[in-house]
Each structure stands twice: as structure tokens, then as C-alpha cells.
N, C-alpha and C positions, 0 to 999 in steps of 0.2 A: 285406947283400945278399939274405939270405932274406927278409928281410921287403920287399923293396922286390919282390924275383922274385914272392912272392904275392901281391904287393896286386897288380899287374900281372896276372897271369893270371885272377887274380879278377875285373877289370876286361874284361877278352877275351872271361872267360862271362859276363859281365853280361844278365840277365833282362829281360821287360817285365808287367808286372802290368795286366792288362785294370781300368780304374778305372770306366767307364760304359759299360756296351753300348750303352743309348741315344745316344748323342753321338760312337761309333765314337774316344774317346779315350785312349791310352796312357802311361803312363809309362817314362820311361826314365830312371834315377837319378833326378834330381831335376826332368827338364826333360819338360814335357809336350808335346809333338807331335801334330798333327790330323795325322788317317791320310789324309786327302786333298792333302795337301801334295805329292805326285811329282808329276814334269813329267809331262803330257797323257798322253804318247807310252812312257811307262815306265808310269805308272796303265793305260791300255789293255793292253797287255803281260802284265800281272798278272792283269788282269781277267780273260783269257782260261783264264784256269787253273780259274776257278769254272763251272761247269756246273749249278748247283744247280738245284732249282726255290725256287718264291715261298715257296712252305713252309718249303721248308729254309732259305733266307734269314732269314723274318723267327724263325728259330729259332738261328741262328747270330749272335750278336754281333756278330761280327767282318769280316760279309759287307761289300763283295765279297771282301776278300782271302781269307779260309778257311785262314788260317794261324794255325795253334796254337803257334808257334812261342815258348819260351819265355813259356809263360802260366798254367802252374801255379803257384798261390799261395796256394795254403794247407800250409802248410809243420809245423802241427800236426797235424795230417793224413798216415795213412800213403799211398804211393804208389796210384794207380787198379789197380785189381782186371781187368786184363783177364779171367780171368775172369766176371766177374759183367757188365762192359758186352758181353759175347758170349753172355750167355746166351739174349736173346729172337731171336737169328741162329740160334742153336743149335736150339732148340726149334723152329722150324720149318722144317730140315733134313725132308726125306720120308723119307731112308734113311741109316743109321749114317754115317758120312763118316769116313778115319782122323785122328788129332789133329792139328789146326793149330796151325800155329805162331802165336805171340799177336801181335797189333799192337804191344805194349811192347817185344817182344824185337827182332821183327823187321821190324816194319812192313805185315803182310800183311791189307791194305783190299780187295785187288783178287787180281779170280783169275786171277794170275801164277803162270809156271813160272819155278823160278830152275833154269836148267841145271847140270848135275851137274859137265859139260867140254865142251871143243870140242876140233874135233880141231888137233893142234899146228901153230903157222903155219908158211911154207916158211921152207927151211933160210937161205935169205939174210938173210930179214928176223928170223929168229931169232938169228940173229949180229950183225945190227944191234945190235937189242935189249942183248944182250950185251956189246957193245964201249961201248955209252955207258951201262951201269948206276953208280951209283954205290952210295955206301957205304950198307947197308941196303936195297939193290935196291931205293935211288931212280931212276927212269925220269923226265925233265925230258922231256914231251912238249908238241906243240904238234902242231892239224891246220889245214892252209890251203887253197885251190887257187889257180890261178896267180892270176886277179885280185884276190889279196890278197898280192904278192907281195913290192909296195913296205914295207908292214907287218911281214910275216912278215924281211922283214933288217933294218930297225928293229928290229926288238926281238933276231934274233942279233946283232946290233952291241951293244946294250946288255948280251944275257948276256954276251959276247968283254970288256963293260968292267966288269962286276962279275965279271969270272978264273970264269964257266962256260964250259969248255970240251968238256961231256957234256951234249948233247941229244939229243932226235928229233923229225923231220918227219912227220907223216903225210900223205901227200899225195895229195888228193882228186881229182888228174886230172895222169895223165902228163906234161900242158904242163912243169907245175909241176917234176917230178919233174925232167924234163931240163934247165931252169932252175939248177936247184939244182945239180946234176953240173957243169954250163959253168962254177955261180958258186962253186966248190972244195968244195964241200959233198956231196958223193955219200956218203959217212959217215956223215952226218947226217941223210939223207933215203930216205923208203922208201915204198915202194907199198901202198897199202891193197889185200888181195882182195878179188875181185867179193864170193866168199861173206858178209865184214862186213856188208857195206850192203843196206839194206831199203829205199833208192830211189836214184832215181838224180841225182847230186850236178851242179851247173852248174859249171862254170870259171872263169864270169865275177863279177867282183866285186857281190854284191848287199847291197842297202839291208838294213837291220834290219826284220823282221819281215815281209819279202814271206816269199810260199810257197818260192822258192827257198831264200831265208834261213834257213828252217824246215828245208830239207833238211840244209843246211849242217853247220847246227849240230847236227841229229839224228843225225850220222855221227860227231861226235866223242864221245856216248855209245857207241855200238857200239863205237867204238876203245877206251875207257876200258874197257870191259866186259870185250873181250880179255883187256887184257893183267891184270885183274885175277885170272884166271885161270892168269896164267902166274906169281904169287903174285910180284907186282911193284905195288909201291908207287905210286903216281902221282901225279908234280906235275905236275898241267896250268897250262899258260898258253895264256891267247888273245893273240894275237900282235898286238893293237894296245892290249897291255901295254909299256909301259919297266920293265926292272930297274933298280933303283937304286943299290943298296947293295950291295957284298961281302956273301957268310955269308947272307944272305938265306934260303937252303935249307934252310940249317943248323936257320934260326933257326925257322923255319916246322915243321921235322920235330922241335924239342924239345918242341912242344907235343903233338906225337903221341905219344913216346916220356914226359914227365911226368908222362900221364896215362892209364893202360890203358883207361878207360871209352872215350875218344877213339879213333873208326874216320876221323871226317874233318874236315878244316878250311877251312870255307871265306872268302872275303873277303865283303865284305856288298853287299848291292843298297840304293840309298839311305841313310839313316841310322838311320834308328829301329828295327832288329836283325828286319825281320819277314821279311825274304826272304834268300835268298843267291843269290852271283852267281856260274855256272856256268862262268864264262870264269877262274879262279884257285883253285886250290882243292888241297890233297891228301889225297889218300885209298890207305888200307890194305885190301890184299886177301880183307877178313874175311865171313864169310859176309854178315852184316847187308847192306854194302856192293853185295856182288852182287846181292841181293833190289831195295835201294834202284833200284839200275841198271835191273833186268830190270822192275822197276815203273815207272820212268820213260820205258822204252822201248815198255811197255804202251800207257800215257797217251797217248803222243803219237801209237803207230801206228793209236790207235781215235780219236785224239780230232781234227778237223776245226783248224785253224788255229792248234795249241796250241804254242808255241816248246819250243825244249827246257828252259829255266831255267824257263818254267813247267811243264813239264811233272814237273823235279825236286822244285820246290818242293811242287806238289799231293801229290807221292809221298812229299814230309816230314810232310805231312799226319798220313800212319796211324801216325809215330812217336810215340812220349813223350817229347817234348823239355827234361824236365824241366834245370833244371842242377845235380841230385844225380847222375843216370845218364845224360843224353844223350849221344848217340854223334856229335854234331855237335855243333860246336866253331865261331864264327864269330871273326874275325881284326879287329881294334881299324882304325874306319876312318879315324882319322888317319893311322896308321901304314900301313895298305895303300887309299890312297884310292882309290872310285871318281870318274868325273868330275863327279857332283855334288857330292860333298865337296871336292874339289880346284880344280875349276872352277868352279861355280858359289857354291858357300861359303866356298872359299880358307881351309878350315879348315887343313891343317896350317900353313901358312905364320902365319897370326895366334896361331895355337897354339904358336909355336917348334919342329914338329915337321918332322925330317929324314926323309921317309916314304923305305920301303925298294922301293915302287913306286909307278910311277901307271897308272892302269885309263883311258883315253880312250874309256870307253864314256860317254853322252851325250852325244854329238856322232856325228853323221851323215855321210856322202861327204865332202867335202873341207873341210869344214868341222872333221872329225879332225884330219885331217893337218896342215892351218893352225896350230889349237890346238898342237898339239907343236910345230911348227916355232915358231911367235910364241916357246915358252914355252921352246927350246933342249936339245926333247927326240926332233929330229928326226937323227937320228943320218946317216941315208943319202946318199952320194955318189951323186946322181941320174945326173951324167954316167955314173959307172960301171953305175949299173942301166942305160942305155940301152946299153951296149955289151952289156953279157949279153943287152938284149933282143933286137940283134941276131944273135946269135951264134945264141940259141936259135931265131930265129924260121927262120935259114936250115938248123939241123940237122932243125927240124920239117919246114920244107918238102920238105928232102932226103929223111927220113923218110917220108912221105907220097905221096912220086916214085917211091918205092922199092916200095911195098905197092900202090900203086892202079894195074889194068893201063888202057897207053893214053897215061898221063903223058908218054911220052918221045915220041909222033908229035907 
């Protein structure tokens, strides 16, 4: 059993060794992979994270991506000298500056403030908090707003079937909130404060990669950030995730707890281990981690059109992601497929693997929803969602009747 538990986690951190800068081609194990191989619309996405100029490109191997991830290999060789790659930053410094913290430790490319604290949330949503922690002040979060609503109880029906019965909701627009109260879940569900958000979030259900989209998703770093602070562990899930498998949690937090170098784990983007995908992931409240955040929060509020998973990934960038010390951790993606591995590759199933999720990212509006429903992983009583929706739509109205003067002539 030990030996088969090692060769496994050895397999988890599996490396990629940059083989020809010219030819932009990698290895992974044994199987070699052109880095141009993502679909159109996930390569765009990525792309957006590079800001280089031509300079830096044609100096950069690995352009467009600009992901160091897993690329150190020279293993005779001791570790990189932050030190000595800060030296010619250093030296033209105009005035003393006090000592920065180094890129190996903690990733500091950019000139980020990682805040010290915030002040503590209100007392209701701290009791949330509270009521659904589990063992190790794991926090099973999720953020939605109502036009993701159909999704967001797919995937509670999936946790209610692999026996999670401790989540939380963050929820991006009171629609939603009240939603959730009608459909028994008040528990489970809680109010973002205005204070979190750095813009302001839509309702409605948006495509991948519009500007709204961009909002969306930038709001579930700020919620992650929070609660990292309130020194609570974080499993995020994006909500047009299926859970699969019982212990799933469990299994996911032994990787954190086997290995102290490990602050975070994520699932992967694509196949070839160069990205990770910001919609599954867990992570520990440790300084690094908040840096990571507060530098991804950076990126995106300076950067024009930048998603949040690129905006994370650029911020992996300034790490040393060797797999002797790295503090990220990526998750085996047969076993946690995304929907190119799953759907478009149908590697667990040719592979005999029993994955403990599926990710139904790569795929678009209702062509998500299809995909799960074809494949019997659409869990939701539609009829019943359409009674919640009415229930909620006439408390809103009431709602609405009640605050706007004039309603009742």
C-alpha cells in the first residue's frame, strides 16, 4: 500500500521538461504534446494572460503561454539563487528600499500589498461560516448569482449524493439569495458585502469570457481571499462541477496534510500540467497563498480583459514551481477531469477510470447542460426549479412593492 500510495502521488506531481524552445514542445512522461493543441477558445483565454512585448517573447521559450510551471530540470544543479536573479533590480533601486520578500518564497513579481487583515465579516455570515466548517476548518465553498442557478443545485444535488451535507453559497446578487431561502437552503446561503467586491457583479447568466464573465469570476477571488484570512481552509468548487464519489474531500485534503511543502491543490486546465483551473482547487490559509491572491487580484484589476484563471496563473508565474519545494500541487486529470479530458478525449472511461468529479467546462450555454443531461449527470427536477422560480419571482415582486414609493396607486 505504500508503495502503490507513492508511486501515485508521484504521479500527481508529475513535471514537464521544456525539450525545444524552438518548436514550443513539451514533454510529459513519456508522451510528447504540441502546446498548440487547446481548443481556439481556451488558447485565447490563456493568451490573454501574456502582456509581453516582442522582446520578451522572442526571449521567452515558452511564449505565448509564459508559464514556468513545472520546468526546472536540471536537477544536478542546486535550487535558483533569488538572490542573485534580483540582483540587477536591486542595483537600480534610487533609494535603500526595506528587504523584499523573494520570488521563491513568495512569489513577489509585482508591486502588491498583501494585507495584514480585514476587518471581521458580520456576525450572521460568520456563523454561517461556522455552522458549515468541517473537520480542519474545511470551508466547501461555492459563488454563483441567480442566472447560474440551474447549475449551482446540480451540483448541491450531487454533493446531498456523495453524503456532503456542509457547504456555502456566496451569493453574487440577492435574486439568488432569496432563491436559495424558498428552495430550503437558507443555511447554506449568504450574502457577499458590498465592501468584498471591486466591481460590480451581473445577475444574469454570462457566456465565458465576456466582460461580465470577467466580473463574475473576479468576485470569487475576493471571497477566497476573505475567508483566507479568517484562517479557513478552502475548497472551492465552480458549480457546473458534478461530485462524484463519496470521501472525495477527504481525499483531496490528504494531499495537503502528506505533504507540508503543499499550500494548494489544484485540478488542471487542459492536459499537458501548464495551467491550472481556478473553478476546483484547495487551499491553505498560509501567508504565501494570500500573496498569491492579492497578486492575482492585482493582475486582473490593472490588467484590461484578463480572466481571473488567467489572471492566477500569470501570478504563478513569479513562483518556483519546482517539484522538490513547490507550494502547488496539481490533481491527476483522469481522476478529476476537465471537460476536454472527459468529453472531448473520454480519457477516464478508455482508461477504466472511476473519476471522483467531472468539470463541464468546455462547453458553452446550453450546450453544458445538454452534455450532462446526454451523459446522466444532470441531476435537477426542472419542474421543481420552476416552482421555486415562481415562488421567488413573486416574493421579489412583493419585495420591490414594498421599497419603491408609488407601487401600490
Amino acid at each position: 500500500m505504500v508503495v502503490v500510495t507513492a508511486a501515485f502521488f508521484a504521479s500527481v506531481l508529475a513535471y514537464l521538461t521544456l525539450v525545444d524552445p524552438g518548436q514550443q514542445t513539451w514533454v510529459a512522461s513519456k508522451h510528447t504534446v504540441q502546446a498548440g493543441y487547446l481548443q481556439e477558445q481556451q488558447q485565447q483565454a490563456f493568451n490573454a494572460t501574456g502582456s509581453q512585448t516582442q522582446a520578451e517573447a522572442q526571449g521567452n521559450a515558452s511564449d505565448p503561454w509564459q508559464c514556468t510551471c513545472y520546468s526546472y530540470d536540471d536537477t544536478t544543479q542546486p535550487l535558483p539563487n533569488s538572490q542573485a536573479q534580483n540582483t540587477t533590480a536591486a542595483a537600480a533601486a534610487a533609494a535603500p528600499a526595506a528587504p523584499a520578500v523573494t520570488e521563491q518564497e513568495h512569489g513577489a513579481a509585482y508591486p502588491v500589498i498583501v494585507p495584514e487583515g480585514f476587518a471581521p465579516p458580520p456576525e450572521d455570515l460568520m456563523q454561517k461560516i461556522n455552522d458549515n466548517l468541517l473537520d480542519g476548518r474545511v470551508l466547501t465553498v461555492a459563488t454563483a448569482n441567480f442566472g447560474m442557478r440551474d447549475y449551482l443545485y446540480n451540483w448541491i444535488e450531487s454533493l446531498k449524493r456523495t453524503n456532503e451535507d456542509k457547504f456555502l453559497v456566496f451569493c453574487l446578487d440577492d435574486k439568488l439569495y432569496t432563491h436559495l431561502v424558498n428552495a430550503g437552503y437558507e443555511a447554506h446561503a449568504a450574502h457577499i458585502p458590498e465592501s468584498w467586491f471591486h466591481q460590480d457583479v451581473p445577475a444574469a447568466f454570462e457566456e465565458y469570457y465576456t466582460p461580465k464573465y470577467r466580473a463574475i469570476t473576479h468576485a470569487k477571488t475576493l471571497v477566497v481571499q476573505r475567508l483566507l484570512y479568517l484562517d479557513v481552509t478552502v475548497f472551492f468548487s465552480d458549480v457546473d462541477i458534478v461530485w462524484l464519489r463519496p470521501r472525495m474531500r477527504e481525499y483531496v485534503k490528504t494531499f495537503l496534510d502528506i505533504r507540508r511543502e503543499t499550500h494548494v491543490i489544484f485540478q488542471q486546465e487542459g492536459l499537458d500540467e501548464r495551467q491550472v483551473n481556478t473553478g476546483f482547487f484547495m487551499m491553505r490559509p498560509t501567508y504565501e497563498m494570500k500573496r498569491l491572491l492579492a497578486e492575482t487580484i492585482y493582475i486582473q484589476d490593472t490588467t484590461d480583459g484578463m480572466t481571473q484563471q488567467g489572471a492566477l496563473n500569470k501570478a504563478l508565474d513569479a513562483l518556483v514551481l519546482d517539484i522538490r519545494t513547490s507550494s502547488v500541487v496539481l490533481l491527476d486529470v483522469l481522476f478529476f477531469p476537465n471537460g476536454f479530458s472527459y468529453f472531448d478525449n473520454d480519457l477516464p472511461r478508455t482508461r477504466g477510470i472511476d473519476p471522483y468529479i467531472l468539470h463541464a467546462n468546455y462547453r458553452v450555454g446550453d450546450a453544458k447542460r445538454e452534455e450532462l443531461r446526454q451523459r446522466g449527470f444532470w441531476y435537477l427536477d426542472d419542474d421543481w426549479l420552476r416552482r421555486v422560480d415562481a415562488q421567488t419571482e413573486q416574493a421579489w415582486e412583493e419585495n420591490i412593492d414594498a421599497i419603491m414609493p408609488g407601487n401600490d396607486v
